[in-house]
ROROKOL-440684 format. One record per residue (C-alpha): residue in one letter; x, y, z. Coordinates in steps of 0.1 Angstrom, whole numbers, plus 5000, padded with zeros to 4 digits. Example, Ala and Ser with C-alpha at 12.3 -4.5 7.8 and 13.67 -1.06 7.14 Angstrom:
<sites>
A512349555078S513749895071
</sites>
This chain:
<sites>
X102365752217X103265982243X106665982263X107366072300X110466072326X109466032359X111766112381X111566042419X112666302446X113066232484X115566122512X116765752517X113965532532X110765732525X109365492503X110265582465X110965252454X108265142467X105965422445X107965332418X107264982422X103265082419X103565322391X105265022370X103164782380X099664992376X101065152337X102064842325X098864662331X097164932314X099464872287X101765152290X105365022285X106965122315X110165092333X112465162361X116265262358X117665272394X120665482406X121765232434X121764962411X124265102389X126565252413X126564882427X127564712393X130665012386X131565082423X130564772444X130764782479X132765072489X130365292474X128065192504X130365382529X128865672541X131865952533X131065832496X127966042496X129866352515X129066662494X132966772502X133966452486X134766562451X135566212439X132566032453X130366332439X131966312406X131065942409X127566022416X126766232388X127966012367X125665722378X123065962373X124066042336X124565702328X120765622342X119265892322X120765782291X119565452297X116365602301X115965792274X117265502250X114065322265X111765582255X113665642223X112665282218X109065192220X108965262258X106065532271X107365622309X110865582321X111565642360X114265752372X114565622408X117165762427X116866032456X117666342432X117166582464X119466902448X118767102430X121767082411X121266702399X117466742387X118767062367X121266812355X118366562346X115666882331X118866952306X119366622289X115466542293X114366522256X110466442269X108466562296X109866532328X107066442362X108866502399X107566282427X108566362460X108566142488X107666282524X107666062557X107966192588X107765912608X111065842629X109465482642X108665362602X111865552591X114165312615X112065012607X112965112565X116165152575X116964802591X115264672562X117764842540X120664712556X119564342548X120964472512X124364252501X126664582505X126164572541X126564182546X129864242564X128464462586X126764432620X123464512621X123764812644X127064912623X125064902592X121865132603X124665342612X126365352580X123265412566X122065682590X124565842582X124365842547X120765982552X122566282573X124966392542X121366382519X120066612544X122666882541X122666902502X118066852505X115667102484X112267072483X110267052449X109167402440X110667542410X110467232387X107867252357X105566932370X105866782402X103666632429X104466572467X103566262479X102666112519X104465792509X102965612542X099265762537X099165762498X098466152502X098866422479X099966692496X100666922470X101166952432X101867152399X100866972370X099467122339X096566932322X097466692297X100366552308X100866212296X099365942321X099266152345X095266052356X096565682358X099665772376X097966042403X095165742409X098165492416X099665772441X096365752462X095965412463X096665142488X098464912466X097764522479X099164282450X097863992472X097264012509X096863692532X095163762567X094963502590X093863482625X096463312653X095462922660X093162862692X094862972724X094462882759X092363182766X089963072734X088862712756X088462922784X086263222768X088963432788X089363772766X093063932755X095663852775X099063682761X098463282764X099863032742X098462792717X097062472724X097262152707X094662272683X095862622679X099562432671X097862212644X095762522627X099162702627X101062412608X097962342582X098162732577X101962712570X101462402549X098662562529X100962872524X104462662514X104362692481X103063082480X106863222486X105563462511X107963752514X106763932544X104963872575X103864072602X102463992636X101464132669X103564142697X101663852714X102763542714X099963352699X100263592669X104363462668X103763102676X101363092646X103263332621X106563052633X105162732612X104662972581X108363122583X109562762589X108362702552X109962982535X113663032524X113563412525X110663592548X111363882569X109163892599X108464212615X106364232646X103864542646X101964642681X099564822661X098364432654X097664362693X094764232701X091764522715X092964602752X089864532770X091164742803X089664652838X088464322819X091364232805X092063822810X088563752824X085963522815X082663702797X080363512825X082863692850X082364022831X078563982833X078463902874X081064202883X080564432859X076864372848X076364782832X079664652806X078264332794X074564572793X076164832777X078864692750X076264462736X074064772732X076464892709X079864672708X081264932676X080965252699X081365082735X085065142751X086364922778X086865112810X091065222808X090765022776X089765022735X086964982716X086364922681X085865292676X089365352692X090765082675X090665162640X093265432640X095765252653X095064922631X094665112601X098165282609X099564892615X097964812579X099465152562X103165082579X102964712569X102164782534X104965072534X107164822550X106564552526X107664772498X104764622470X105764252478X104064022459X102963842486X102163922523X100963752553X099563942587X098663702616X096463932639X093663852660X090163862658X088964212664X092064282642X091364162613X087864262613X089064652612X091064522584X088664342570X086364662570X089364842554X088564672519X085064522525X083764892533X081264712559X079064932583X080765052618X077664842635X078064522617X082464512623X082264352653X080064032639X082263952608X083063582613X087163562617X087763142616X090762982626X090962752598X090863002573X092563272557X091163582537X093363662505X093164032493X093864192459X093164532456X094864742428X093264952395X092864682375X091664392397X089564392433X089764072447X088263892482X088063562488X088063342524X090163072519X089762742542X092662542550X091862322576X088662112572X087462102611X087262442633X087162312666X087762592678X086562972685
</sites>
């Protein structure tokens, strides 16, 4: 059986764990005895928490440095003992960004060795990975603005000692937030490699819960978009939706910035013992400009050419200094690719959006035509559950409450 290191390449925070997490996941479903030998982790069993300090990762710090390289040593021996073993791809995650260490890594490599580099150049999704870092136990005595710091800074010594991919044997650069290949030099028949590049590409959703928020105000009133609360109803679809989801150990979820999105999200958080909550504007509801908070009956008596012209074609039609659905799918499918990077391949993850919301990411997996978005039916006593991944494609509406009284 063939053998293969994998070893990851990029900056703190751009989402190589997570591409790890994939590649494991999609090989060993396929059979392919896979595993992952971490850097971090081992530094953490030998060094503990000072290691965490950011002059530890100084390139003038000879000590730390000579700590370092050990780590990475000791990894790759433990990686090639797996493969020695019965294992068929060990990867090396760690950020491995000299030169210097992945000539380290190419000389005790007794198999073929597969770079992955990790690019993301997005300051707004590198901050969010960050804060999400520091939830780690080596900054618990830290402040949270102390330990992005830290960690900033960290980043900032990586940067000085940073050298692209380019004169390695086999390697591939990777947009870790679009699941892009932006460039690669692999020779054919390198072990896995046609399982491994499809993983790369993929949006990887191990199982996806999208629910719309419970009925609002505005819902009763057939007022559109605005930020109103729920109502009785709305509070009792929330709690049968965080009832439903108690036992599902849901690890991250994301809402809008509106509070109906929050109020719902609140009785599923109140049900979990460890969720991170991260609110997204991306997953705002579609701005509907100059008729933003009215009534569709007041829409139709002022502004008689927008109710004529939308339902002519409600995909295309954009609200006067507002969205459409045409407008809005960029910015939702960004929301869906940042949550997903966010999430890190969670097992489980929950997004409370709003109707016109989820039916852009709805569309995302159920490839429906741009005219027919607009009319998929979005309950508020149900939930949609998503798998999407090589092996398995699943969709299914889930219904949690028994009576939709509402919109």
């Amino acid at each position: 059986m063939h053998k293969l290191y994998i070893g990851m390449v990029g900056l703190p925070a751009r989402g190589k764990t997570t591409v790890a997490a994939k590649i494991l996941d999609g090989l060993s479903k396929e059979g392919i005895r896979t595993a992952i030998f971490n850097n971090g982790d081992i530094r953490r069993e030998q060094l503990g928490v000072k290691s965490s300090e950011p002059e530890f990762y100084c390139p003038t710090n000879q000590a730390g440095r000579a700590a370092r390289e050990g780590i990475a040593v000791t990894n790759m021996n433990r990686a090639t003992e797996f493969l020695q073993n019965g294992g068929n791809v060990a990867i090396l995650d760690a950020t491995n960004v000299s030169r210097h260490r992945r000539l380290t890594i190419e000389r005790m490599a007794i198999y073929p060795i597969l770079w992955i580099e990790c690019v993301n150049n997005d300051e707004e999704l590198v901050d969010a990975s960050i804060l999400r870092k520091t939830k780690l136990p080596e900054f618990s005595k830290l402040s949270e603005k102390d330990a992005c710091m830290s960690f900033k800074e960290r980043i900032k010594y990586y940067e000085h000692i940073y050298s692209p991919l380019l004169d390695e044997k086999m390697w591939v650069v990777v947009d870790s937030l679009h699941n892009l290949i932006l460039n690669e030099n692999v020779p054919s028949g390198v072990p896995f490699y046609a399982n491994i590049r499809d993983i790369l590409v993929s949006d990887w959703v191990r199982n996806l819960y999208l629910a719309r928020h419970g009925q609002t105000e505005y819902n009763v009133m057939d007022r559109i978009g605005g930020d109103s609360s729920l109502t009785e109803l709305g509070h009792r679809q929330a709690s049968c939706l965080g009832e439903y989801l108690k036992n599902y150990d849901i690890n991250y979820v994301f809402t809008s910035k509106k509070r109906r999105s929050k109020q719902t999200a609140q009785y599923v958080v109140d049900q979990m013992e460890n969720c991170t909550v991260i609110p997204l504007p991306e997953f705002d509801e579609i701005n509907a400009g100059v008729c933003e908070d009215m009534m569709y009956s007041e829409i139709k008596e002022k502004y008689p050419e927008i109710a004529r012209d939308r339902s002519y074609d409600k995909y295309g039609y954009i609200y006067p200094e507002g969205e459409g659905y045409v407008t809005l799918k960029e910015r939702v499918d960004r929301g869906l690719k940042k949550a997903l990077f966010l999430s890190g391949n969670a097992e489980r993850v929950l997004i409370v959006g709003h109707q016109a919301i989820n039916r852009m990411i709805l569309s995302h997996f159920l490839f429906r035509r741009q005219e027919d978005v607009p009319y998929i039916l979005v309950p508020q006593n149900s939930l949609f559950h998503i798998i999407s991944t090589q092996q398995k494609k699943l969709f299914e509406l889930v219904k949690f409450m028994d009576a939709d009284l509402g919109h």
